[in-house]
RODO-2510 file (C-alpha; in nm, 4 decimals, decimal comma):
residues 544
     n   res          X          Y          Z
     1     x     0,0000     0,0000     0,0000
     2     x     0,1299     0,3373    -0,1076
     3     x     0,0712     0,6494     0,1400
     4     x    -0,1747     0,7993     0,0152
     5     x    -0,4300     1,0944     0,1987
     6     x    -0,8048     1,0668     0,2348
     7     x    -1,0319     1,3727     0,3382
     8     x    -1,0678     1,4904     0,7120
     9     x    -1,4487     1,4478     0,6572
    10     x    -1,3650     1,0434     0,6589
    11     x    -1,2198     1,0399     0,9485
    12     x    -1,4198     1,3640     1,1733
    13     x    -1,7608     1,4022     1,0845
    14     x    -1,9299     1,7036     1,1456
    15     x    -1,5968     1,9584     1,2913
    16     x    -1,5809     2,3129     1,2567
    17     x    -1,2656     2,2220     1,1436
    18     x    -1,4052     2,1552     0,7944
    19     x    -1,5648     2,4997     0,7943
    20     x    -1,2338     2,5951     0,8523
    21     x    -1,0785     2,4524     0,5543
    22     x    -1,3614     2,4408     0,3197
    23     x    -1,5116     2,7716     0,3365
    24     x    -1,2444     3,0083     0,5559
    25     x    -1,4300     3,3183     0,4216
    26     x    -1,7467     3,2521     0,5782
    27     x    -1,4645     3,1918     0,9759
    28     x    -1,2531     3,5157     0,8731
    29     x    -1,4190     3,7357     1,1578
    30     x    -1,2897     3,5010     1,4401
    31     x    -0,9278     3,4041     1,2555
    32     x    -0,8068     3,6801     1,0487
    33     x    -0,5199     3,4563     0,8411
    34     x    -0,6192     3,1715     0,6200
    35     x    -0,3633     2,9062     0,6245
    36     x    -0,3722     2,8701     0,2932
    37     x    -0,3341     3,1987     0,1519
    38     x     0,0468     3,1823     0,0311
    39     x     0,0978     3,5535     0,1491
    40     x     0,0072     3,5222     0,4818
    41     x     0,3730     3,5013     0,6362
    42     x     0,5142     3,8137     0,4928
    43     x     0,2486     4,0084     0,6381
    44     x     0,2262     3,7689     0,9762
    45     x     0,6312     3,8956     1,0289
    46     x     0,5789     4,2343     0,9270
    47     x     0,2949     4,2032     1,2540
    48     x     0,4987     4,0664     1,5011
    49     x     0,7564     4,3126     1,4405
    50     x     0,5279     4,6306     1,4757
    51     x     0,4158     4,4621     1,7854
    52     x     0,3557     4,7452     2,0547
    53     x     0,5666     4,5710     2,3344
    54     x     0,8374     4,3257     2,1799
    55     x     0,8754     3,9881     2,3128
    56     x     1,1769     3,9319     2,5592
    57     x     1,4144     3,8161     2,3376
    58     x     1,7588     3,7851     2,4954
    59     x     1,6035     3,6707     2,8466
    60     x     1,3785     3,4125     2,7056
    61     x     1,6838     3,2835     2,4353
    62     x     1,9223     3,2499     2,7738
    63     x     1,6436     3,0893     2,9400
    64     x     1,5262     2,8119     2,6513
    65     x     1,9325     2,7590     2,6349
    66     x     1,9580     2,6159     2,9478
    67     x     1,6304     2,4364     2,9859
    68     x     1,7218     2,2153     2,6294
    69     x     2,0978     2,1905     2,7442
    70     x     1,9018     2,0633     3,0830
    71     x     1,7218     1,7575     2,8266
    72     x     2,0278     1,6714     2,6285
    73     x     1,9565     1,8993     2,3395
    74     x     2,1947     1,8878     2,0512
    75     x     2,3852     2,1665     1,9143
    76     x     2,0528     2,2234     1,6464
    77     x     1,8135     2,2435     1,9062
    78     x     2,1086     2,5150     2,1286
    79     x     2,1491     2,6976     1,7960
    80     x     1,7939     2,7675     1,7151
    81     x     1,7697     2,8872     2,0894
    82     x     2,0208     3,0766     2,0926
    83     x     1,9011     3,2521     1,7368
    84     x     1,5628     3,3801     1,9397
    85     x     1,7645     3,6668     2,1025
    86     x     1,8398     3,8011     1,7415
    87     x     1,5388     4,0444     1,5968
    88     x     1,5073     3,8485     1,2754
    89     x     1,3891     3,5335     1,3861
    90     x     1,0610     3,3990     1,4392
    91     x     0,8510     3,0730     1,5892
    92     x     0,6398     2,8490     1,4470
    93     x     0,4820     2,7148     1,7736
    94     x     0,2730     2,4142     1,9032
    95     x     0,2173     2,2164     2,2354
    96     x     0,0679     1,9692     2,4324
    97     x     0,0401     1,7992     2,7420
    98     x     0,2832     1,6351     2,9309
    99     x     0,1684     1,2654     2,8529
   100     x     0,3680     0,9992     3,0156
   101     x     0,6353     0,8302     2,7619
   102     x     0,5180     1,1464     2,4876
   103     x     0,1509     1,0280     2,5199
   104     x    -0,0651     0,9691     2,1788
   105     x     0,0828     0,9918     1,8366
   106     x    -0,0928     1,2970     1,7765
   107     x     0,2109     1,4961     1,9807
   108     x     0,4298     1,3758     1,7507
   109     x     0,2851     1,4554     1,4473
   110     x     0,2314     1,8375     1,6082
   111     x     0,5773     1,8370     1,6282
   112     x     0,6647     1,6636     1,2910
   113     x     0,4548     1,9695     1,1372
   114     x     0,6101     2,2434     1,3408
   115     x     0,9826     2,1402     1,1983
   116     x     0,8060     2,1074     0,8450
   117     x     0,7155     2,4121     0,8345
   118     x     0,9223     2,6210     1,0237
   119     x     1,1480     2,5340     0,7845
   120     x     0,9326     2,6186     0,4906
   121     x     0,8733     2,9498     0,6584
   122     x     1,2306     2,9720     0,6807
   123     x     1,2527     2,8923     0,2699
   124     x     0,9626     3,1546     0,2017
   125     x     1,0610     3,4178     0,3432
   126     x     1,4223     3,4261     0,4297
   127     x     1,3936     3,5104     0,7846
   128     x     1,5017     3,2410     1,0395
   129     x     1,1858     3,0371     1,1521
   130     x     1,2199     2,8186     1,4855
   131     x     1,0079     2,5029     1,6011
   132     x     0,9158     2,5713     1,9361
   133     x     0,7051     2,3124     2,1534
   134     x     0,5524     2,4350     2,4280
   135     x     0,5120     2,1827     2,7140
   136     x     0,1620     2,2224     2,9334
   137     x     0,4282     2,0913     3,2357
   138     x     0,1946     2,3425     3,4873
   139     x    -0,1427     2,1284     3,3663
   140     x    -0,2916     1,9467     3,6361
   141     x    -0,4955     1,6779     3,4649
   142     x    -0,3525     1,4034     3,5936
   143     x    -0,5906     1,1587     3,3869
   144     x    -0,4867     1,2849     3,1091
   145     x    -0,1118     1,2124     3,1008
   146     x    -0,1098     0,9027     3,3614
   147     x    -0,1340     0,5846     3,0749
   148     x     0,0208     0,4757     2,8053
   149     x    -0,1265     0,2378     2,5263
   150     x     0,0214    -0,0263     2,3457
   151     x    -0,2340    -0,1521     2,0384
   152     x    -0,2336    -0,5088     1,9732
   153     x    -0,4472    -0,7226     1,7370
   154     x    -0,5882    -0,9665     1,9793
   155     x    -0,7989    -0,7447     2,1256
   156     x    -0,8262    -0,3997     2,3170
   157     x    -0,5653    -0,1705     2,3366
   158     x    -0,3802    -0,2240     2,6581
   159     x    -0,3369     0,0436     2,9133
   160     x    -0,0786     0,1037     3,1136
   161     x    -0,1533     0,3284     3,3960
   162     x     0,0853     0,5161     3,6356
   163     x    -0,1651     0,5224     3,9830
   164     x    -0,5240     0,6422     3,9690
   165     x    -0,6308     1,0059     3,9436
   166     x    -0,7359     1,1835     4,1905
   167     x    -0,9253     1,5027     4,1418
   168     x    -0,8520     1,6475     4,4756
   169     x    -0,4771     1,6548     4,3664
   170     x    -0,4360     1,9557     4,1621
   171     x    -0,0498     1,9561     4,1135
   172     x     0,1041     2,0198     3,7878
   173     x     0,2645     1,7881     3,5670
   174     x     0,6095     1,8988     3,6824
   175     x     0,5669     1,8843     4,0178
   176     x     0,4583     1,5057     3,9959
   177     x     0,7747     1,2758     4,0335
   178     x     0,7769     0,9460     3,8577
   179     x     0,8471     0,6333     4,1399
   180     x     0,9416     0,3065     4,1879
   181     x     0,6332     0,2273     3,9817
   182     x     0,7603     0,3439     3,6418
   183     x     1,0399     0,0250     3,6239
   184     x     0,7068    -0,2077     3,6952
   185     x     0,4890     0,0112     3,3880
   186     x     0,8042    -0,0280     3,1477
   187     x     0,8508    -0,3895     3,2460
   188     x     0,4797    -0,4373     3,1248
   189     x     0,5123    -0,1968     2,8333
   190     x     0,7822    -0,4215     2,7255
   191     x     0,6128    -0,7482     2,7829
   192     x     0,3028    -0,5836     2,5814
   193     x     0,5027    -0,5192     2,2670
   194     x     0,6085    -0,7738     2,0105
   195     x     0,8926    -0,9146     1,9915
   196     x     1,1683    -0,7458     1,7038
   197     x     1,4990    -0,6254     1,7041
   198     x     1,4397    -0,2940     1,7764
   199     x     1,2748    -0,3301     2,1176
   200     x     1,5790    -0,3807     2,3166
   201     x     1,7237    -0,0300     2,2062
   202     x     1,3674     0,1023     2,2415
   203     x     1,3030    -0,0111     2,6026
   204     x     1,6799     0,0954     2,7201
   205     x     1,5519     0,5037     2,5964
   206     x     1,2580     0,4475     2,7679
   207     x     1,4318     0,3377     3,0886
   208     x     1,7297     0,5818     3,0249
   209     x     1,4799     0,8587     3,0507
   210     x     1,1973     0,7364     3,2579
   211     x     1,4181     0,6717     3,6590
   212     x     1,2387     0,7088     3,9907
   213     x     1,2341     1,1070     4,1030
   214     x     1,2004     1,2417     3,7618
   215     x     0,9200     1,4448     3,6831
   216     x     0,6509     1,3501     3,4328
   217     x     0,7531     1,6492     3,2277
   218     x     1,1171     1,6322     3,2370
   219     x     1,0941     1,2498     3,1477
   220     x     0,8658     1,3936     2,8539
   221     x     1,0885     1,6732     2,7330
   222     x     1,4324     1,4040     2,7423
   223     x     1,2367     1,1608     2,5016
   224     x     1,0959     1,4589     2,3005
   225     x     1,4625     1,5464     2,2723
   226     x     1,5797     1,2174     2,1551
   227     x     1,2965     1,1174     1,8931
   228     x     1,3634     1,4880     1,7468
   229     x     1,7362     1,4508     1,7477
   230     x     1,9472     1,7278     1,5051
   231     x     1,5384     1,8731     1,3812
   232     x     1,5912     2,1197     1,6096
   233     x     1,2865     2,1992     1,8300
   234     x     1,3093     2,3855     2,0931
   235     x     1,1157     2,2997     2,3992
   236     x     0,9494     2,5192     2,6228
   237     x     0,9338     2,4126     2,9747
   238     x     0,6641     2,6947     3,1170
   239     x     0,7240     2,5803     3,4885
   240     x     1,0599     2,7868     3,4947
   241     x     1,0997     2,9509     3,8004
   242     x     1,3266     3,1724     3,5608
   243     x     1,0689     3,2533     3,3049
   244     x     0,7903     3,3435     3,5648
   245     x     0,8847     3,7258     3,5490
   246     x     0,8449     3,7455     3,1854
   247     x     0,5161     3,6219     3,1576
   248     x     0,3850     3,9014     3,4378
   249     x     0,2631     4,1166     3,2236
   250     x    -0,0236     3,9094     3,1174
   251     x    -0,0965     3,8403     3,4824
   252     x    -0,0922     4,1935     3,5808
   253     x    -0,3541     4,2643     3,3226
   254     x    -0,5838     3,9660     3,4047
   255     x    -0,5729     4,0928     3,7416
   256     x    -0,6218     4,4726     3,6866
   257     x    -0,9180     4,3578     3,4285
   258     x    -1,0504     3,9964     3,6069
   259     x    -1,3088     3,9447     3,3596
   260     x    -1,2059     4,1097     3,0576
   261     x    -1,1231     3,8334     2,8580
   262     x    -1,3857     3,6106     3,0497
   263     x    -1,6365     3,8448     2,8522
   264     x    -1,4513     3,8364     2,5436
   265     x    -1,4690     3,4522     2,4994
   266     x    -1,8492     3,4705     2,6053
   267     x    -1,9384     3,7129     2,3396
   268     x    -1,7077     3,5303     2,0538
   269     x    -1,8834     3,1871     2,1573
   270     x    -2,2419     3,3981     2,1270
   271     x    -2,1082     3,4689     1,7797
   272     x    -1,9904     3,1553     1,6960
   273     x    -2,3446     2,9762     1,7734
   274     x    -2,5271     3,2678     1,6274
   275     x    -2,3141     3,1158     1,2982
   276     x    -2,4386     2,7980     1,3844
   277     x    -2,1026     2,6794     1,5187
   278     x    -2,0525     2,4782     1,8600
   279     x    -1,8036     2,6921     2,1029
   280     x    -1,5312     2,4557     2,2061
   281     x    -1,4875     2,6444     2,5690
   282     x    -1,7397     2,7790     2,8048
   283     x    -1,6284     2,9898     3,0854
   284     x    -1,8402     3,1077     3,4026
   285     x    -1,8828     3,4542     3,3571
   286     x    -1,7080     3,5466     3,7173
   287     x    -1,3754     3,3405     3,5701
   288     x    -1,0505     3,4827     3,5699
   289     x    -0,8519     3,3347     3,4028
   290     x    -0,5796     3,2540     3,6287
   291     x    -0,4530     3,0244     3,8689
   292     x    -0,2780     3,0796     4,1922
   293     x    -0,0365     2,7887     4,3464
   294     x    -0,0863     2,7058     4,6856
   295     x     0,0993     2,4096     4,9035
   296     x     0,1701     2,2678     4,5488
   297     x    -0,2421     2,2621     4,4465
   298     x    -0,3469     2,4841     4,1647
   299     x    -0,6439     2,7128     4,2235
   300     x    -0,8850     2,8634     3,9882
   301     x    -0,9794     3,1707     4,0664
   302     x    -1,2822     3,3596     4,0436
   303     x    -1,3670     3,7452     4,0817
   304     x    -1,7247     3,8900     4,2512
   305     x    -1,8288     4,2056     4,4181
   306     x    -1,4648     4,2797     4,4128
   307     x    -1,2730     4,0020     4,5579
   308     x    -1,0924     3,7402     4,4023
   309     x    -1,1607     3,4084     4,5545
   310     x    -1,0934     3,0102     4,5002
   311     x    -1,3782     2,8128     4,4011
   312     x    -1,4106     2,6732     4,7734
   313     x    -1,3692     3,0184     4,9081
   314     x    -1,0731     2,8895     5,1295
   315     x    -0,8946     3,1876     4,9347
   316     x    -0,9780     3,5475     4,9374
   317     x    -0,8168     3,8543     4,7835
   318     x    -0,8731     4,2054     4,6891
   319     x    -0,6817     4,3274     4,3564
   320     x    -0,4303     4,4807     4,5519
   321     x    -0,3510     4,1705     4,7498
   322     x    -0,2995     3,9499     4,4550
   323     x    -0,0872     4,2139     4,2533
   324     x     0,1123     4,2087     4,6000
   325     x     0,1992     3,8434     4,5671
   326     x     0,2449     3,8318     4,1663
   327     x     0,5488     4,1136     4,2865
   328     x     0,6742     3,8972     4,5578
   329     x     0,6259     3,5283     4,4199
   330     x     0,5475     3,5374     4,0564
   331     x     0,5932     3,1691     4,0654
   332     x     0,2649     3,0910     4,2345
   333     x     0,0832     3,2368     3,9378
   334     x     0,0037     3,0190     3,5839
   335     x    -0,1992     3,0731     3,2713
   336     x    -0,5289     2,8764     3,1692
   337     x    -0,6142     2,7751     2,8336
   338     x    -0,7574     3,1036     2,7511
   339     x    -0,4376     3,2714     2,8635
   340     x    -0,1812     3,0159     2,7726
   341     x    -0,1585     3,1600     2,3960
   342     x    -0,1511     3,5273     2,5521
   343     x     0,1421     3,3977     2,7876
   344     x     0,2750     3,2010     2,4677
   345     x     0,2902     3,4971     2,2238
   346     x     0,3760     3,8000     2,4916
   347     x     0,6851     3,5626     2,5536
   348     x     0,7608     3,4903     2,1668
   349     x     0,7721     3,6311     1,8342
   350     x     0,4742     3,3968     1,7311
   351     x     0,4075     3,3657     1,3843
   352     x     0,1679     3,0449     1,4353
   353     x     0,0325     2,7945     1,6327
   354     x    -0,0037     2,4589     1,5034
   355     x    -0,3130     2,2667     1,6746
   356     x    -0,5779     2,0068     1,6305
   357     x    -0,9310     2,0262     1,5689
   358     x    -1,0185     2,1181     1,9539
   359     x    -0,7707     2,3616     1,9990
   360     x    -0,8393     2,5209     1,6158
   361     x    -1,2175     2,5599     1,7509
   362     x    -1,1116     2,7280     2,0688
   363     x    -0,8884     2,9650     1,8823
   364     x    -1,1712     3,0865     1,7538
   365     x    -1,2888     3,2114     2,0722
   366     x    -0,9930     3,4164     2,1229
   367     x    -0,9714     3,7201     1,8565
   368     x    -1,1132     3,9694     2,1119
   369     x    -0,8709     3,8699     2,3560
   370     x    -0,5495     3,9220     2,1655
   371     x    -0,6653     4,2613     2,0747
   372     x    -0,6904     4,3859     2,4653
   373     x    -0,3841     4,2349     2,5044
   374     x    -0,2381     4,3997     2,1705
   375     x    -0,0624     4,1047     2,0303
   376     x    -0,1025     4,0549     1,6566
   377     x    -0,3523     3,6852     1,6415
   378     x    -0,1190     3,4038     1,4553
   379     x    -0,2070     3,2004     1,1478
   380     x    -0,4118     2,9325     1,3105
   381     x    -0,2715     2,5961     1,1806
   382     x    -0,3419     2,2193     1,1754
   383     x    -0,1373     1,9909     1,2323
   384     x    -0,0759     1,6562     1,0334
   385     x    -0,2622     1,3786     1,0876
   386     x    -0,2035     1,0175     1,0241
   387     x    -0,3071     0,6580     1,0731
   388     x     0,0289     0,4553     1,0202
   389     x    -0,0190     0,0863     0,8423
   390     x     0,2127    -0,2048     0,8865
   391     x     0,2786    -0,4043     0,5819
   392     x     0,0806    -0,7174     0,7257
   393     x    -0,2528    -0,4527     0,7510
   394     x    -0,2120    -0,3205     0,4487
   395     x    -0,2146    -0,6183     0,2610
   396     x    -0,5781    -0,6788     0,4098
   397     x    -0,6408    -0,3510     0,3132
   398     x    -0,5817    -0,3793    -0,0419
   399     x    -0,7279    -0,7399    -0,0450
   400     x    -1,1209    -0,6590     0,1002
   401     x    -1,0867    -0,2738    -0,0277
   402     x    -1,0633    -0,1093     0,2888
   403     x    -1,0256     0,2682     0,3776
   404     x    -0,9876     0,4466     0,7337
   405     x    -1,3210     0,5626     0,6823
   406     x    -1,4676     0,2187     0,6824
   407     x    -1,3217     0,1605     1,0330
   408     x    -1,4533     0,4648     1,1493
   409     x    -1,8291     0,3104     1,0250
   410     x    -1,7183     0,0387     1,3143
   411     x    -1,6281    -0,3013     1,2408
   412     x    -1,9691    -0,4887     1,2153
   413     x    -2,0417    -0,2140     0,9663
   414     x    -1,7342    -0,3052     0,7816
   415     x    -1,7785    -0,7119     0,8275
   416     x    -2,1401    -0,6965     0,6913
   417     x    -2,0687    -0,4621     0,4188
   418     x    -1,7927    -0,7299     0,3215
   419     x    -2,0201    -1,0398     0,3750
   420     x    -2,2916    -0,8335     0,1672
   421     x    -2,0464    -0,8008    -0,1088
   422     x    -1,9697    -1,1454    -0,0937
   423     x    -2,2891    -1,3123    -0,0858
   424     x    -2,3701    -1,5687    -0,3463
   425     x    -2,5683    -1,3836    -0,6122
   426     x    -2,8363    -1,5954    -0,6233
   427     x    -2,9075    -1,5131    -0,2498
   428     x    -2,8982    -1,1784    -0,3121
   429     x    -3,1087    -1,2073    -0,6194
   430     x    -3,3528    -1,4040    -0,4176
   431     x    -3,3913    -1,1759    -0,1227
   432     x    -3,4233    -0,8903    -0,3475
   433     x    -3,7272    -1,0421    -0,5862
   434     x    -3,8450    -1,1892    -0,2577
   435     x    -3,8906    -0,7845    -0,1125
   436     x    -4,0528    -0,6973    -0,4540
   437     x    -4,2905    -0,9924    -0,4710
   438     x    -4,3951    -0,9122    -0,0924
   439     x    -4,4568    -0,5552    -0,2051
   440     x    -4,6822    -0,6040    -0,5064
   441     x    -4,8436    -0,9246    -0,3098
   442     x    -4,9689    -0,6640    -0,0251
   443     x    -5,0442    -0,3662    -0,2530
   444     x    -5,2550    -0,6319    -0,4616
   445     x    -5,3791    -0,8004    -0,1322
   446     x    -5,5178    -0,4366     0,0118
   447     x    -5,6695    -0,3635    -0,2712
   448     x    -5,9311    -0,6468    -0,2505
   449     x    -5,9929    -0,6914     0,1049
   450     x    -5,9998    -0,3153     0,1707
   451     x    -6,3381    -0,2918    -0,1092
   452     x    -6,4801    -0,5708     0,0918
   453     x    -6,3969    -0,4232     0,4673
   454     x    -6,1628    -0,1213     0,5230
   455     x    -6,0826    -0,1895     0,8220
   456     x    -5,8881    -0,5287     0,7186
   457     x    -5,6270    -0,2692     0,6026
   458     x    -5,4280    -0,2362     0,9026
   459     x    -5,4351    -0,6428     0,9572
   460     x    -5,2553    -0,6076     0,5579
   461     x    -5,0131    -0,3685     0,6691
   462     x    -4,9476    -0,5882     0,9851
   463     x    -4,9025    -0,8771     0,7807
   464     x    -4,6787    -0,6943     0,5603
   465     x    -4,4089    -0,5640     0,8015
   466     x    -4,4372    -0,9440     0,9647
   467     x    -4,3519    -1,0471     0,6470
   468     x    -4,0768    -0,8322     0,5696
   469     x    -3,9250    -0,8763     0,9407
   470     x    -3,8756    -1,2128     0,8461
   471     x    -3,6394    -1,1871     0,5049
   472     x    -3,4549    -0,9358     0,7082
   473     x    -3,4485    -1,2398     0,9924
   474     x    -3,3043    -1,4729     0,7214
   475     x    -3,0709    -1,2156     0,5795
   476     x    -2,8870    -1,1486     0,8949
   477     x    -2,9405    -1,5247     0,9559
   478     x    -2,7256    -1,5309     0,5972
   479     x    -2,4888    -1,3245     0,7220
   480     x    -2,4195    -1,4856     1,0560
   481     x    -2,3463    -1,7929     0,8551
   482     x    -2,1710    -1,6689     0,6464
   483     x    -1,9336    -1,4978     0,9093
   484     x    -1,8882    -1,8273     1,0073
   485     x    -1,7918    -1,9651     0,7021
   486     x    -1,5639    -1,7029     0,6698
   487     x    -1,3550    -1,6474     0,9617
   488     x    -1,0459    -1,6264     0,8154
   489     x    -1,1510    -1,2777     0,6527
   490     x    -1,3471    -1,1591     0,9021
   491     x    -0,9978    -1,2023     1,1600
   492     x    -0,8229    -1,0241     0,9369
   493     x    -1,0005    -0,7568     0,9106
   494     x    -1,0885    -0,7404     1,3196
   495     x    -0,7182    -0,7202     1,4027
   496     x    -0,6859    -0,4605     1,1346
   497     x    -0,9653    -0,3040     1,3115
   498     x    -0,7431    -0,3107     1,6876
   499     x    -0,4411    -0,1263     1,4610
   500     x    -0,6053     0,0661     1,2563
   501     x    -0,8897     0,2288     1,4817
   502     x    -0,8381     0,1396     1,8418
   503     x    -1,0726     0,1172     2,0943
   504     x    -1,3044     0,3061     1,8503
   505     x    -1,0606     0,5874     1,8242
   506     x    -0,8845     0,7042     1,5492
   507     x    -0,5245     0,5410     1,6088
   508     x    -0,3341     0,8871     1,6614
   509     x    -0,5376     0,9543     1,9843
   510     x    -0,4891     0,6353     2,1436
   511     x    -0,1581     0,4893     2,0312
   512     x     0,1890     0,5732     2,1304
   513     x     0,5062     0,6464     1,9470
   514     x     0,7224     0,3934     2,1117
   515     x     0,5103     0,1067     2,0253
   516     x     0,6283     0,1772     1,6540
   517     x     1,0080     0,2600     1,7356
   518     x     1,0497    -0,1081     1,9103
   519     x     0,8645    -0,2478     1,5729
   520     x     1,0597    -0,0377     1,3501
   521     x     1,3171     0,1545     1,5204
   522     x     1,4167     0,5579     1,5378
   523     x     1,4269     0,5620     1,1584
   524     x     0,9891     0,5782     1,1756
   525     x     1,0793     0,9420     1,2646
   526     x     1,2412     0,9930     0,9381
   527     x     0,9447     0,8053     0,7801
   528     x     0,6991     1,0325     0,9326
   529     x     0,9070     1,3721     0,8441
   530     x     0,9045     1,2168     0,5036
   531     x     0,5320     1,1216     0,4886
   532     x     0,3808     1,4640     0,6321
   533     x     0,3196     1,7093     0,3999
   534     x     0,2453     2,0287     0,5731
   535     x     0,0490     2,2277     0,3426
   536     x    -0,2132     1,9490     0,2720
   537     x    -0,4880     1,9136     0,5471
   538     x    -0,5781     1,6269     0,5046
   539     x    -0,5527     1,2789     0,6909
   540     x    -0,2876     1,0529     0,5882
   541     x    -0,2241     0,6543     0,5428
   542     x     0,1017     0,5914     0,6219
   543     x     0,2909     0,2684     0,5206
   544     x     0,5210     0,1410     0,7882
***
């Protein structure tokens, strides 16, 4: 099977991300800068650089230095952050969560496409475009970065799960330290994955990285910094005790304004449904959109007649208070998601962000903010997408016709649609003149009895739909034996069905990076740079 790329509609029905790329015109008001409009980065640079307030360059390029040098960043990855303190170069920015060992394949491919087209940038325009990943190390969802999956063909994708969430504990990402539990997780990881060559090497990174007292993030940023060896993307670790005072600007103004941009995303989501569109975040309307460290726990806060207060009240300031403590600790303080691209973009000259479909909705909720916050909005733009095939799958593929899109029908869909394909004609035949003779049989039938009694018509119709129920009976009857009969195809395509689309997910959300570099070692990463093309949005088969 050659790669080959099917359209997003296949594999994400009904997304404003079609909108997006079908019909941009009709999104302009809350995006400003079609991706696709080949002079949009001439114009995005000349913006960033009449920005009112510049970003910090030579702080944040000191900073970003040490932090990579701190992951085992090669000289590429120390070059590019050096370059940031120079006026004439620019980011091409994504991020994501923290996810233990790099978490789904979709943080990859975000990645993939932010070296793709930085450099492309870079090509364009002649200005010096950097990759820069920002890592959500201060995000507190624990139940979202605590497992790791390993797909298999036997049945479900296995998970592989750190401890339990708890949603009392509110501490970041980096403030979670991996334990003794991590060698008994990669000891299972291993077992999970099949046996090749390449899972020795693949297992010895992984416990390299992943040691008892290491953070979740830091063990995420080391292995980010191996796969994407000499591509040179910068990571951004936002926890930085070092980089708090930069990003106080956009906490000063949240705080002298608490529900400025709380209104802002309200009225853009009005908009957005009033265009028939579904608003990816809702906010209270007394959210600020901050959150204030205390013993380690992160606190939303909230603002009302005045104060500004946790959720369970057991905090309490007035303006002047909390401005007090952003002075004196400006590490207690961290950005949400509607002020993580403000934080982002005050911090760096941000041409783009590269996202998926939930975060290109939500950036649609955000064009009000980044005007009271006078930053210039980036080019909103998505990242690759992919469903990788092994040469075993894709010889089923080819063999019964199969697409993605079939899998994302669901597999019964897919077996039946197969077995209905392959039915002996003259069943078909049968069943089908069998429907028609039952239909002119009745409509003859009414007519007589009906001109003796009309009220024997509903007894006809009754007799009717009994009849029909049972040639659908002996069709799926048909089927069942012929499932039977035909085992052999319908494994095949089940275990393609556990690869392809696991757990009823499309593969990129559930399925993790390493489970492909034991199979086929670190050169996948040069078959993925080589399979994503980042100027066509559309989702990709990719042969393994």
């Amino acid at each position: 099977m050659n790669n080959h790329a099917v359209d997003y509609r296949q594999v994400l029905p009904d997304h404003l991300l079609h909108t997006f790329l079908e019909d941009f015109e009709s999104l302009r008001p809350f995006y400003t800068h079609d991706p696709c409009d080949p002079d949009v980065w001439p114009r995005m640079i000349e913006a960033v650089q009449s920005r009112a307030a510049p970003p910090p360059r030579k702080a944040l390029a000191r900073i970003l230095e040490v932090q990579n040098g701190r992951f085992g960043a090669d000289e590429t990855v120390l070059a590019n952050a050096r370059s940031l303190a120079g006026d004439d170069t620019f980011v091409v920015s994504t991020g994501q969560q923290t996810g233990l060992l790099t978490g789904p394949l979709f943080t990859i491919y975000k990645a993939v496409t932010a070296v793709k087209l930085a450099k492309r940038v870079s090509e364009e325009t002649g200005v010096r475009a950097v990759p820069v990943f920002w890592m959500a190390a201060d995000d507190h969802d624990y139940a979202e970065i605590n497992h790791v999956h390993v797909c298999r063909t036997d049945g479900d994708a296995l998970r592989f799960e750190l401890s339990p969430d708890d949603p009392a504990d509110r501490r970041s990402a980096s403030d979670r330290l991996l334990g003794p539990e991590i060698e008994t997780l990669l000891g299972q990881f291993a077992e999970a994955l099949p046996d090749s060559e390449y899972r020795p090497s693949a297992i010895e990174a992984l416990r390299r990285h992943c040691t008892a007292g290491t953070s979740l993030s830091d063990a995420f940023a080391r292995l980010m910094t191996l796969l994407f060896r000499e591509h040179g993307l910068v990571l951004v670790d936002p926890t930085d005790p070092a980089l708090k005072p930069l990003m106080r600007p956009v906490f000063e103004q949240e705080i002298r304004a608490p529900l400025a941009t709380t209104r802002s995303v309200l009225e853009a989501s009005r908009d957005l449904e009033n265009a028939g569109l579904h608003p990816q975040v809702s906010r209270s309307p007394d959210a600020v959109n901050l959150f204030l460290y205390r013993d380690g726990q992160r606190n939303a806060l909230r603002y009302e007649d005045g104060r500004f207060s946790s959720r369970d009240e057991s905090l309490s300031f007035s303006g002047e208070e909390l401005q007090g403590i952003l002075e004196d600790t400006p590490g207690r303080f961290t950005h949400n998601v509607i002020t993580r691209p403000l934080v982002q973009d005050t911090l760096f000259p941000t041409l783009t962000y590269i996202g998926g479909p939930a975060e290109i909705a939500y950036y649609g909720q955000l064009g009000g903010v980044y005007r009271q916050f006078g930053l210039p909005f980036p080019v909103v733009y998505p990242r690759a997408s992919h469903t990788l095939v092994g040469a075993r799958t894709a010889r089923v593929l080819e063999k019964h016709g199969l697409a993605i899109s079939h899998f994302v029908q669901g597999i019964e869909s897919v077996v039946d649609r197969k077995l209905r394909e392959e039915m002996p004609v003259p069943v078909t035949e049968g069943l089908q003149a069998a429907r028609g003779d039952v239909e002119a049989h009745y409509r003859n039938l009414k007519g007589h009895v009906t001109s003796i009694d009309p009220g024997l018509s509903r007894i006809v119709e009754a007799s009717e739909r009994k009849t029909r129920f049972a040639l659908g009976r002996l069709e799926e009857k048909t089927l069942r034996a012929l499932k039977k009969a035909d085992g052999v195809m319908r494994g095949q395509i089940m275990r393609a069905d556990r690869l392809l689309y696991p757990n009823g997910h499309l593969q990129e959300r559930v399925a993790n990076i390493w489970q492909y570099v034991a199979l086929h070692g670190f050169d996948v990463m040069n078959t993925l740079f080589e399979a994503t093309d980042e100027t066509d949005f559309r989702h990709r088969m990719t042969s393994l």
